[in-house]
C-alpha positions as CSV (number, residue, x, y, z in Angstrom):
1,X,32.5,-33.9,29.8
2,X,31.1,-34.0,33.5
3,X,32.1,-30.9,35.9
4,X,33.0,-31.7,39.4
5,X,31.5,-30.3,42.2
6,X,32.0,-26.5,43.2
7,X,32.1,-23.8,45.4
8,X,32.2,-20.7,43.4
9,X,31.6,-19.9,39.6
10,X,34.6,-21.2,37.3
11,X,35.9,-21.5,33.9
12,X,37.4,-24.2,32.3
13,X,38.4,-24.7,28.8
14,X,38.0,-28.2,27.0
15,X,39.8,-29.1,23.9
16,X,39.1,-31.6,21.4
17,X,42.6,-33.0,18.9
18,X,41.9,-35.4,16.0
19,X,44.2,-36.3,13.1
20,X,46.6,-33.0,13.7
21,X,43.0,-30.6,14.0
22,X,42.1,-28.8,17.5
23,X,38.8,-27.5,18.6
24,X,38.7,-25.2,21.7
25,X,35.7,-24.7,23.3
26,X,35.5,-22.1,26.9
27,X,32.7,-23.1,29.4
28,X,31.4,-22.1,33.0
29,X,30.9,-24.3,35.5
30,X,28.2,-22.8,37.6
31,X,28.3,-23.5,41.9
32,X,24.8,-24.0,43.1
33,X,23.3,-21.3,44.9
34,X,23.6,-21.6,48.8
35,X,22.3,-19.7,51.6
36,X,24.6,-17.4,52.9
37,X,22.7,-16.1,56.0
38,X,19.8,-16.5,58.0
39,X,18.9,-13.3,60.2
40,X,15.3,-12.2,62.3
41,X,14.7,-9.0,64.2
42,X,14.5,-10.5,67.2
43,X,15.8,-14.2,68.7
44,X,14.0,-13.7,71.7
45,X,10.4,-13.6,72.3
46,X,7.7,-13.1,74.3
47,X,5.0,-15.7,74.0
48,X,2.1,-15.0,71.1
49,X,4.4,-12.2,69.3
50,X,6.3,-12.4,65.9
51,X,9.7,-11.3,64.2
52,X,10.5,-10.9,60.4
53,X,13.4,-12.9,59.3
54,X,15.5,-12.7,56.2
55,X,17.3,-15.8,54.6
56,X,20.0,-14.4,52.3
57,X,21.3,-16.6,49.2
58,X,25.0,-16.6,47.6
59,X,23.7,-15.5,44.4
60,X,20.4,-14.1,42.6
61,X,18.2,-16.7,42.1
62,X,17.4,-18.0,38.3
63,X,14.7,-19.2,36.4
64,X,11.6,-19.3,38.6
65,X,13.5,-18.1,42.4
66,X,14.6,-20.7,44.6
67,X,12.5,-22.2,47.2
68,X,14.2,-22.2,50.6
69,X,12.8,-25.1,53.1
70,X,12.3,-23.7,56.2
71,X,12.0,-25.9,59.6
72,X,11.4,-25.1,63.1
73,X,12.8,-28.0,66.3
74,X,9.3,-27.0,68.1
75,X,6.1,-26.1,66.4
76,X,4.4,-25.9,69.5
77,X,6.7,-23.0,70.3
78,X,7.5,-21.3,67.0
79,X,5.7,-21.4,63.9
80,X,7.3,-20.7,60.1
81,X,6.3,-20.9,56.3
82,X,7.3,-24.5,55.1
83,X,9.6,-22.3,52.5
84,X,10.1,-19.1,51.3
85,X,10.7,-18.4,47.8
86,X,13.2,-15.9,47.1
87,X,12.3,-14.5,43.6
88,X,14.6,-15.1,40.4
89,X,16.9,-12.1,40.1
90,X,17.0,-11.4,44.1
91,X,19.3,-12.6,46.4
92,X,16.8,-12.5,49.7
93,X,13.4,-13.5,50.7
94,X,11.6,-12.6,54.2
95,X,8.9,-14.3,56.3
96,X,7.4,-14.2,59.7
97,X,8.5,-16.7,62.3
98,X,5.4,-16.3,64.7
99,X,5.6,-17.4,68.9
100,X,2.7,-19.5,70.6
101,X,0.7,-19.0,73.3
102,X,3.6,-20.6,75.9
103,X,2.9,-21.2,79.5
104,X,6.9,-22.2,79.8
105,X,10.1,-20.8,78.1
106,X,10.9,-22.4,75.4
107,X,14.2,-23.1,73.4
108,X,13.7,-23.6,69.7
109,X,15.8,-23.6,66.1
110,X,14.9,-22.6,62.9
111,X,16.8,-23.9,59.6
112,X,16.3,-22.8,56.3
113,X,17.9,-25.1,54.2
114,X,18.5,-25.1,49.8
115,X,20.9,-27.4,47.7
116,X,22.7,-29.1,50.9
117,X,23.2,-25.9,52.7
118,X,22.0,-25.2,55.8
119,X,21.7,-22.0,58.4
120,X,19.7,-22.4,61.6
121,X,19.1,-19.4,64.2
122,X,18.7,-20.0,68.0
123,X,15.4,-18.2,69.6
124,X,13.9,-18.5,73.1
125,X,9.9,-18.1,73.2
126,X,9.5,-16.1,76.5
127,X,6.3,-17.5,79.0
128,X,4.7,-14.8,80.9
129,X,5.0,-14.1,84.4
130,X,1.8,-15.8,86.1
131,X,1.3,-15.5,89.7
132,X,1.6,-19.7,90.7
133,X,0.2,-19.0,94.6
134,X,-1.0,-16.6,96.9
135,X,-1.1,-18.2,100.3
136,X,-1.9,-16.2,103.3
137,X,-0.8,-17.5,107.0
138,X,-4.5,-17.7,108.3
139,X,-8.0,-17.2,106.0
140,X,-10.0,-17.2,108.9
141,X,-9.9,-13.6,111.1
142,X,-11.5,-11.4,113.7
143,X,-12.6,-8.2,113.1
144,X,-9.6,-5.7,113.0
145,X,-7.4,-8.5,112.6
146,X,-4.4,-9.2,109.9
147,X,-2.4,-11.6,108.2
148,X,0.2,-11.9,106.5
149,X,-0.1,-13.1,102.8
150,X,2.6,-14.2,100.1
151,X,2.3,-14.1,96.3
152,X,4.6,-16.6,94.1
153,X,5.2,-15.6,90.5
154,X,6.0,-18.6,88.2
155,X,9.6,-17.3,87.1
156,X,11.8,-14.2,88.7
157,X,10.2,-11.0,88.4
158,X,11.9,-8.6,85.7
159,X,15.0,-6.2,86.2
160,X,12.7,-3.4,87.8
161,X,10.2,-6.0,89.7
162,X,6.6,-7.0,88.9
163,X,3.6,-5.0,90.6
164,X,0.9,-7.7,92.0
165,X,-2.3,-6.3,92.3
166,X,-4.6,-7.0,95.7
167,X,-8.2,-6.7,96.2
168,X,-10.8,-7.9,98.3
């Protein structure tokens, strides 16, 4: 007997006749585990920090656990495990998706992936504000003279501004 393919646990019954005798016989056809979500504590992240993510399966893992691949689109961005192994009896494993050293936002996806399922997570790897120029209208003066001077910032400041510190 060969079970098709499912999506959930079932019973079916399989019966054997020969020369006016039956034979019944009840069996489970068991659906492979899938992963049901994929979660982290934060999507969105400043460059060089980390988040803990959780990748939760469809049903308690048997035998040995179930290794869950793991994949990010950018490495140079966002770093994870190559898998996570979600012990036999649980239903969820967690690991550490960690940020790089960015000098440029980045967009990046991370999939976790077990028997032909697959749940990927969006997450933006946040640069840091650098100051790009400071250019000043003259650099040579007289004494008691001024000028006026402008710093650029390599993105928009936050909600509530950046402070630039000046010193000469």
């Amino acid at each position: 007997a060969s079970a098709a393919a499912v999506t959930s646990h079932q019973s079916a019954p399989l019966t054997a006749s020969f020369n006016g005798s039956t034979k019944s016989l009840a069996f489970s056809v068991i659906a492979p585990i899938t992963i049901s979500s994929l979660q982290c504590t934060s999507t969105n992240l400043p460059a060089s920090a980390s988040t803990t993510c959780t990748v939760v399966l469809s049903s308690a893992a048997s035998g040995s656990g179930s290794s869950v691949a793991l994949a990010s689109s950018l490495t140079s961005a966002l770093t994870v495990p190559v898998s996570v192994l979600v012990p036999a009896g649980a239903t969820s494993a967690t690991f550490t998706a960690s940020a790089a050293a960015v000098t440029s936002d980045q967009s990046v996806t991370v999939t976790a992936s077990l028997n032909g399922s697959t749940k990927s997570l969006a997450f933006s790897v946040i640069a840091p504000i650098t100051i790009s120029s400071l250019q000043c209208t003259s650099t040579s003066l007289a004494a008691s003279a001024s000028t006026t001077c402008t710093v650029a910032l390599s993105k928009a400041a936050s909600g509530s501004g950046s402070r630039v510190a000046l010193a000469s």
